[in-house]
C-alpha positions in Angstrom: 39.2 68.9 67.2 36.1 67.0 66.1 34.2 70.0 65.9 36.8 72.4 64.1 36.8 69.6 61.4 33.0 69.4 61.2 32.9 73.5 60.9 35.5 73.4 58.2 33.5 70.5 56.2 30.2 73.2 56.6 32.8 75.5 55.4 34.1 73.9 52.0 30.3 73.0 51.9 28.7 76.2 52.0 31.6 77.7 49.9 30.7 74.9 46.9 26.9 75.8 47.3 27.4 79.9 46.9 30.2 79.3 43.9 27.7 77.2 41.8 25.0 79.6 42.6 27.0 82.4 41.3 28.5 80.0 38.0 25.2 79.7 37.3 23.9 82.7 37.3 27.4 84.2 35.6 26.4 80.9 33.2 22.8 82.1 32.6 23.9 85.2 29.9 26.0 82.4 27.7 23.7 79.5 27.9 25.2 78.2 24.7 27.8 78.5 22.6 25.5 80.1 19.5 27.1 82.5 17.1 25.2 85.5 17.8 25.7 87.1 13.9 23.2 88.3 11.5 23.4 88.0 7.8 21.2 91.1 5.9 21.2 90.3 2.3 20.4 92.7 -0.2 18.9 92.2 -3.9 20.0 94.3 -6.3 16.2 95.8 -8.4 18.5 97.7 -10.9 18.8 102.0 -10.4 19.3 102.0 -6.7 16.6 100.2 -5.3 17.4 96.8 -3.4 15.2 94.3 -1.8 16.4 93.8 1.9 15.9 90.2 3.9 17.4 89.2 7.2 18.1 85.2 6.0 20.1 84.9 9.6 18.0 86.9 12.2 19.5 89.2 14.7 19.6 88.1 18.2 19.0 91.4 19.7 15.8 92.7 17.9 17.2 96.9 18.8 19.6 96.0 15.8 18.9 98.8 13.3 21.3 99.2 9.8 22.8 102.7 9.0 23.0 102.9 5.5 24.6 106.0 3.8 23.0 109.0 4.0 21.8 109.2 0.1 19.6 105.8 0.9 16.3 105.2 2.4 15.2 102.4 4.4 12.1 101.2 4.7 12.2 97.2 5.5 12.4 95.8 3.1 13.0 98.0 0.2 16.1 100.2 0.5 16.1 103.2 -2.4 19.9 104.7 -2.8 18.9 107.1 -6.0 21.2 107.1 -8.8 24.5 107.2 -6.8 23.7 103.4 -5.2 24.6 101.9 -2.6 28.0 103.5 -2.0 29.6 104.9 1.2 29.8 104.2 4.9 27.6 101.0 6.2 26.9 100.7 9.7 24.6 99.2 12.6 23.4 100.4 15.8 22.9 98.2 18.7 25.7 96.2 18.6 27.5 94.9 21.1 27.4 91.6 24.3 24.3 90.4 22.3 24.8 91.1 18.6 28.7 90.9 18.4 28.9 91.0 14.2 26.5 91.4 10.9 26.6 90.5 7.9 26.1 92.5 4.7 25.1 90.4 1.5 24.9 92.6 -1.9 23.8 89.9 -4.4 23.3 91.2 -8.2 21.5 91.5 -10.7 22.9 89.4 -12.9 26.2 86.7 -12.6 28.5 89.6 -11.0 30.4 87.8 -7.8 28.4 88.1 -4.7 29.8 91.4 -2.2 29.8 90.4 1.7 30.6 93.1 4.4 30.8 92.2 7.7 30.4 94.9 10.8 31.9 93.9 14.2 32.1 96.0 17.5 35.5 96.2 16.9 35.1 97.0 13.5 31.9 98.9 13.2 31.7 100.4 10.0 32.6 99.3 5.9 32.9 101.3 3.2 30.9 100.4 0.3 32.8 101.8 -3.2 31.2 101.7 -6.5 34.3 99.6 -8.2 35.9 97.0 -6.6 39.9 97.8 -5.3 42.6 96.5 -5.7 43.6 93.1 -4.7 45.9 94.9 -1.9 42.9 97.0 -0.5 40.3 93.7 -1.0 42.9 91.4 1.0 42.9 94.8 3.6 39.4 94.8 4.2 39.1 91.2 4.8 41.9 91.0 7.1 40.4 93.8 9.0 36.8 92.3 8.8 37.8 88.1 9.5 40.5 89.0 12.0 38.2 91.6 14.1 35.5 88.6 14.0 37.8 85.4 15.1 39.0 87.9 18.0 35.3 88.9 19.0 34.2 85.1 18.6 37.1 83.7 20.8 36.5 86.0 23.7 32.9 85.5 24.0 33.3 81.8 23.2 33.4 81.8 27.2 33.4 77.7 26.8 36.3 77.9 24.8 38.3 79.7 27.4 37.0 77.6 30.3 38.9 74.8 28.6 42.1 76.8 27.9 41.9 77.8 31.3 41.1 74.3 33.1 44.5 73.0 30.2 46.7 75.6 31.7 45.8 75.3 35.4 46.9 71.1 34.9 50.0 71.8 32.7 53.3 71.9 34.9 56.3 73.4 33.4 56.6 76.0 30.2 57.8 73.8 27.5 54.9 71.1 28.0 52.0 74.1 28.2 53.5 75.5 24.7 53.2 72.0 23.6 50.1 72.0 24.7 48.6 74.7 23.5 50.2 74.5 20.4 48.4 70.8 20.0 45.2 73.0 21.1 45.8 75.6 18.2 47.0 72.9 15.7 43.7 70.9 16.0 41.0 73.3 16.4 42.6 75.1 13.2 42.1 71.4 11.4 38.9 70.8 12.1 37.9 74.4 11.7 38.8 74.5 7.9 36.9 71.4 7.7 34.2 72.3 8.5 34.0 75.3 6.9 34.9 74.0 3.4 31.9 71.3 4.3 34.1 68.4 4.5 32.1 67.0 7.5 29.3 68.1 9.4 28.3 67.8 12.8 24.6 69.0 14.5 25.4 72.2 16.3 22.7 70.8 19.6 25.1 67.7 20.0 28.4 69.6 19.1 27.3 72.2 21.9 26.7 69.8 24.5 30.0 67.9 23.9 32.2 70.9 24.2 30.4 71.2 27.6 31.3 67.8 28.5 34.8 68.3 27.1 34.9 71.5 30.3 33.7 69.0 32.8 36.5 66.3 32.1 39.1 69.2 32.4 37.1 69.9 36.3 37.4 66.5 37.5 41.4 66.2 36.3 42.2 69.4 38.3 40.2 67.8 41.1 42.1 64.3 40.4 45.4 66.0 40.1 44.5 68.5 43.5 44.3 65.2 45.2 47.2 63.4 44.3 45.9 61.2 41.3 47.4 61.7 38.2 45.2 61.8 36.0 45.2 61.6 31.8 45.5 65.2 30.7 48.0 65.8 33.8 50.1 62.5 32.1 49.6 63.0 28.4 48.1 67.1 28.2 49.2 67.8 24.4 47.1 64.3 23.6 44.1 65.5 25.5 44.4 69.0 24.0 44.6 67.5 20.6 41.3 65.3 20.6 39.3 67.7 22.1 40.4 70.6 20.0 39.0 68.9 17.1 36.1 69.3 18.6 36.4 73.0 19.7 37.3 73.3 16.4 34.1 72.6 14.5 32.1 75.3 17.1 34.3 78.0 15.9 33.1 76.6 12.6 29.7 77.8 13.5 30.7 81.2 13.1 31.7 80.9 9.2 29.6 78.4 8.2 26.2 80.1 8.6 27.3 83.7 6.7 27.1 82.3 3.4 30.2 83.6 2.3 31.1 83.9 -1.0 33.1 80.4 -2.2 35.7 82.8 -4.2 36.8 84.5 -0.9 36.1 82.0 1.9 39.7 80.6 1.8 41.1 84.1 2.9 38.2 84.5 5.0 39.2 81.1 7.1 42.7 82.3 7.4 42.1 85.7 8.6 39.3 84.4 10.6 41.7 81.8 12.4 44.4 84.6 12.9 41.9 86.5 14.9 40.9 83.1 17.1 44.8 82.6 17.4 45.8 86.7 18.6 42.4 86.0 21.0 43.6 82.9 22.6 47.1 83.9 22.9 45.8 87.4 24.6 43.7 85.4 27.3 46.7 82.8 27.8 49.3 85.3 28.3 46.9 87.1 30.9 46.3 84.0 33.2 50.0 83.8 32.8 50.5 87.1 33.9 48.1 86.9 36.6 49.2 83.9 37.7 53.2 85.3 37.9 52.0 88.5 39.9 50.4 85.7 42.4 53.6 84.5 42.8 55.5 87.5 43.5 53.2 89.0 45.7 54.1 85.9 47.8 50.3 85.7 48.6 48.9 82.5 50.5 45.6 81.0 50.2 43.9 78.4 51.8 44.2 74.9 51.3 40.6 74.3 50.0 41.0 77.8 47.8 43.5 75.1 45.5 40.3 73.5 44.2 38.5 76.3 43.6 38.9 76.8 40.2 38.2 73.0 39.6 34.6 73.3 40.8 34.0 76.5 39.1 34.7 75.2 36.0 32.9 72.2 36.5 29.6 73.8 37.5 29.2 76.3 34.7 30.3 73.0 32.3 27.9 71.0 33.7 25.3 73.9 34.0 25.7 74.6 30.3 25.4 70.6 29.4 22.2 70.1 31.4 20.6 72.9 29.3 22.3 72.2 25.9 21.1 68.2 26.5 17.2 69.4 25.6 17.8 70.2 22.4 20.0 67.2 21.3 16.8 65.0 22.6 14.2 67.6 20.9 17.0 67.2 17.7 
């Protein structure tokens, strides 16, 4: 008996050691939490000709515009004849690395500042010579905003960790609606904060915090796995709240460095938070689903398989706080 319980020990031992090898390495691709967009702004020189500058670098250096087919690029002047600057925009190379870009048109003169913005899921704008109406204006930036929060919340991978770790402690459908309603409430508050500038917090610090925020959500399914009952397991929609502040201001991240126009960042936040909100409620509904196909399939797991999850979440938190932490001390 003495020796089964030793084995099993090795056991939950060696199972520990492989999952955070294999958090870590699934951790490496997503080390933090950095809006990988690019911002291209373009300077109107009068008669087609516009002087291109990439004031937000692209993270994947393959990223190459399309511009219609009447212009010329030749970084950084971009020639467009008589016609302009007028037709289909595009960009190859996006994708995992380079999920959105920025298009800039600034003018000559005091005209209002054009932005485009080209996402995987929306990967082409249409450049017109007049602007639309305010029905096809409010179109486009739905379609652009929207497409961005979605793509922003489902590679935010810390983001979902913590939705995850809130809906594996959460017992019973009312309170997890609660909860993730407190979780939506929050982050939405703190989001529009931030992005209208009314505070301001380092992104290095901000990163490493939401790590920690992950951890804390480990150790209560851990707590909870063993009987303690823990805060988030007493008081989740509380817990939720505070920390969704915080999650909150990283989604800001994603706004705040496009430079968007002042006149159209209002619409931009609300779309922007719809597509967050149809992104979170997409990966909610499919742990939920997952998690009710478990059930009927009757299917029975090991004992130590209960706290699985609880480590796995912890190690890739922790994994992404101990490389995060660097650049708050170098900050």
């Amino acid at each position: 008996m003495t020796l089964l319980h030793t084995l099993r020990q090795w056991q939950r031992i060696f199972l520990a050691a492989l999952l955070g090898i294999l958090a870590i390495l699934f951790a490496t691709p997503v080390l933090a939490h950095e809006p990988t967009i690019a911002v291209l702004e373009l300077r109107d020189q009068g008669k087609g000709h516009y002087l291109g500058n990439w004031t937000l670098p692209p993270v994947d250096v393959t990223l190459k515009p399309i511009f219609p087919p009447q212009c010329k690029w030749t970084p950084p002047q971009l020639d467009c004849g008589a016609r302009g600057l007028v037709g289909r925009l595009s960009f190859e190379g996006l994708g995992s690395k380079q999920s959105a870009t920025m298009i800039r048109v600034l003018p000559q003169r005091g005209d209002e500042v054009q932005t485009y913005t080209v996402s995987a899921a929306n990967p082409y704008v249409t450049v017109a010579t007049e602007p639309g109406t305010n029905l096809a204006v409010w179109a486009e930036l739905a379609n652009t905003y929207i497409n961005l929060g979605i793509d922003h919340i489902l590679l935010g991978i810390d983001h979902l960790l913590f939705v995850l770790g809130l809906i594996w402690l959460v017992r019973g459908r009312w309170m997890l609606v609660k909860t993730i309603t407190s979780f939506t409430v929050a982050h939405s508050i703190s989001l529009a904060a931030a992005t209208f500038g009314w505070v301001g917090v380092p992104t290095a610090p901000l990163n490493a915090a939401i790590a920690l925020s992950i951890v804390f959500v480990g150790v209560e399914i851990v707590k909870l796995n063993r009987g303690e009952v823990g805060l988030t397991a007493r008081y989740p929609w509380v817990v939720a709240f505070s920390f969704g502040l915080l999650h909150g201001l990283g989604f800001a991240t994603a706004l705040t460095t496009l430079g968007i126009p002042k006149t159209t960042l209002p619409i931009a936040l609300l779309f922007f938070n719809v597509g967050v909100e149809i992104g979170q409620l997409a990966f909610v509904l499919l742990v939920l689903a997952l998690m009710w196909a478990h059930r009927r399939a009757l299917a029975t797991l090991p004992r130590w398989s209960a706290s699985v999850p609880a480590y796995v979440i912890g190690v890739v938190a922790t994994f992404w706080f101990l490389t995060r932490l660097p650049l708050v001390v170098a900050g």
